[in-house]
DRENDO-1510 file (C-alpha; in Angstrom, 1 decimal, always signed):
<recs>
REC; n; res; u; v; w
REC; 1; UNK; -64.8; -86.4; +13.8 .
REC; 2; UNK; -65.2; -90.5; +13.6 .
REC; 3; UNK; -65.5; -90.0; +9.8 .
REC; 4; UNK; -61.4; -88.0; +10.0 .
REC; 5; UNK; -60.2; -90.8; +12.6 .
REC; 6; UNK; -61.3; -93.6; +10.6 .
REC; 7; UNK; -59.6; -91.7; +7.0 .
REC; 8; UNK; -56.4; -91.3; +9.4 .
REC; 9; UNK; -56.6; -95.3; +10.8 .
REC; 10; UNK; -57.3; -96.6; +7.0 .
REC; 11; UNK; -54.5; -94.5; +5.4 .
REC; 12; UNK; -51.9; -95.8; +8.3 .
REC; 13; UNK; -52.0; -98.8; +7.2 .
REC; 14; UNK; -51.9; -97.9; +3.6 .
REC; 15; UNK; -48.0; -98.7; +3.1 .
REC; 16; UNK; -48.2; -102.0; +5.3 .
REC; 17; UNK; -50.7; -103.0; +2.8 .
REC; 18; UNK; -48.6; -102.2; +0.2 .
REC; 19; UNK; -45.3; -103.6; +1.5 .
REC; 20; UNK; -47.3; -107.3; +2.2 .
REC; 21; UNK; -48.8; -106.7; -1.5 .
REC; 22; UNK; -45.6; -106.1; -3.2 .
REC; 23; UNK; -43.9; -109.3; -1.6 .
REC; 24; UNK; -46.6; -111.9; -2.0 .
REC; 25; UNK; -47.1; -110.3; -5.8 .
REC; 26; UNK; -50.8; -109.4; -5.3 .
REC; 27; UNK; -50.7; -106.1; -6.7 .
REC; 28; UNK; -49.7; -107.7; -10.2 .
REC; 29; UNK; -47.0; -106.0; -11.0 .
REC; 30; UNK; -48.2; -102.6; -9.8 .
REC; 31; UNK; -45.3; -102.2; -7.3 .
REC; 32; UNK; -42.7; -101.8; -10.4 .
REC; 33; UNK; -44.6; -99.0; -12.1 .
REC; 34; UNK; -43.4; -95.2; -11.3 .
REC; 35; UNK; -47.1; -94.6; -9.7 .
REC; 36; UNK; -46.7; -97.2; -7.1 .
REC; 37; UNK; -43.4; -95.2; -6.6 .
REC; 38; UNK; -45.2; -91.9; -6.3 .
REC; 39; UNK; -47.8; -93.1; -4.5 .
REC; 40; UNK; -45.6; -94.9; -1.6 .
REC; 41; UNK; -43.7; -91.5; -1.7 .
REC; 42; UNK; -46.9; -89.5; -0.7 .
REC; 43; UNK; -47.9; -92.3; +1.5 .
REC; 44; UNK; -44.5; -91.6; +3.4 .
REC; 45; UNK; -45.0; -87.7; +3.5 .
REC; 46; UNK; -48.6; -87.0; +4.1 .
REC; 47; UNK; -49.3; -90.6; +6.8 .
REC; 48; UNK; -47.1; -89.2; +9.5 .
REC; 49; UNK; -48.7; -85.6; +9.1 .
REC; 50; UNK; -51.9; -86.7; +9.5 .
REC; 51; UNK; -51.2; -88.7; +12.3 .
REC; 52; UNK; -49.3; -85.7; +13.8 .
REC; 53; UNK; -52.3; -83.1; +13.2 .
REC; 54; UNK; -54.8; -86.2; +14.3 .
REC; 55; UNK; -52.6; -86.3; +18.0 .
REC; 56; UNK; -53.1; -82.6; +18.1 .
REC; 57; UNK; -56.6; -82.1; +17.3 .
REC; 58; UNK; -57.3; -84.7; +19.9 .
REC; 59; UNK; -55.1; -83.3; +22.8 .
REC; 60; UNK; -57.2; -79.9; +21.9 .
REC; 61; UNK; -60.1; -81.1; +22.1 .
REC; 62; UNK; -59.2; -83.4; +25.1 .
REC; 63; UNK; -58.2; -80.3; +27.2 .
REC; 64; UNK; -61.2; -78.1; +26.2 .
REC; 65; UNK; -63.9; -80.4; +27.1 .
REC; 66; UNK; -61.7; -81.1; +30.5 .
REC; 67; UNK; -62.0; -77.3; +31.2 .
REC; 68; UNK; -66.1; -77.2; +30.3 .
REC; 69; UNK; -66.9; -80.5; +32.3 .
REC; 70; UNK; -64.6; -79.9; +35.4 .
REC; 71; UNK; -64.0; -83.0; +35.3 .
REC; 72; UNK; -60.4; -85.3; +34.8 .
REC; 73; UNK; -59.0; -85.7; +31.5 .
REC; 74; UNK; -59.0; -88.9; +29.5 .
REC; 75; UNK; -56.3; -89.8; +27.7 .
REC; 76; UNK; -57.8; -92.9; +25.3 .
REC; 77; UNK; -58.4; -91.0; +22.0 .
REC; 78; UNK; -55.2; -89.2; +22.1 .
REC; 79; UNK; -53.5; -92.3; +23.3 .
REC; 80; UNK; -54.6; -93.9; +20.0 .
REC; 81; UNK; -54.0; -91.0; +18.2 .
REC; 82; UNK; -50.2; -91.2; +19.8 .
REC; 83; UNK; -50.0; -95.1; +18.7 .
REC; 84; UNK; -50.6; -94.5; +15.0 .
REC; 85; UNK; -48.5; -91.6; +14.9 .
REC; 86; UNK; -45.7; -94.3; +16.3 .
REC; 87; UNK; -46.9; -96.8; +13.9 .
REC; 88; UNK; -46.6; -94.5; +11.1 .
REC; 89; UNK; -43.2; -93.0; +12.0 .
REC; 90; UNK; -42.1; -96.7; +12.3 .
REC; 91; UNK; -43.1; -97.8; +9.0 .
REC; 92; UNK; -41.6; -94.7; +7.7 .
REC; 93; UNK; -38.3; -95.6; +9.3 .
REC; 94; UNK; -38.6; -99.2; +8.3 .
REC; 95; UNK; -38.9; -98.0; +4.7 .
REC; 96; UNK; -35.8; -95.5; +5.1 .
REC; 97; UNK; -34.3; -99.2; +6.3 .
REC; 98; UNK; -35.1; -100.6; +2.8 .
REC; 99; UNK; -34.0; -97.7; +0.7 .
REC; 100; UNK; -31.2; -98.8; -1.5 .
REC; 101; UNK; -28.8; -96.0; -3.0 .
</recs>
């Protein structure tokens, strides 16, 4: 489960890395081609997604160890789980920001 968190954390910040590398001109050029296109595309689709199904894998998993332990819940891992899902509808609103017709 670390392994999946850490794919969902990485691939967040994908289109920030992006964005920064397409205004300082470190991608060389990259950021004009149809793939970096495509790829920010998918990035905008399949990030917030992830981030959704991350939040709702944790709150599952939250809740049924809660039940077996008898004990009171913790709300860390879904409360990161809830921050990247912000972060990434953010970005994706940000980039809805930038779109010009």
């Amino acid at each position: 489960m670390n392994t999946c968190r850490g794919i969902v954390i990485f691939v967040t910040q994908l289109p920030i890395i992006l964005e920064i590398g397409a205004q300082f001109d470190l991608l060389f050029g990259f950021n004009h081609t149809d793939a970096a296109f495509n790829i920010l595309l998918l990035l905008f689709v399949l990030v917030p997604l992830m981030n959704l199904s991350w939040l709702l894998t944790e709150i599952i998993m939250t809740i049924k160890m809660a039940k077996r332990q008898n004990r009171a819940m913790s709300f860390l891992m879904p409360g990161f789980a809830l921050f990247f899902f912000l972060e990434s509808l953010s970005i994706d609103i940000f980039f809805l920001s930038q779109a010009r017709m």
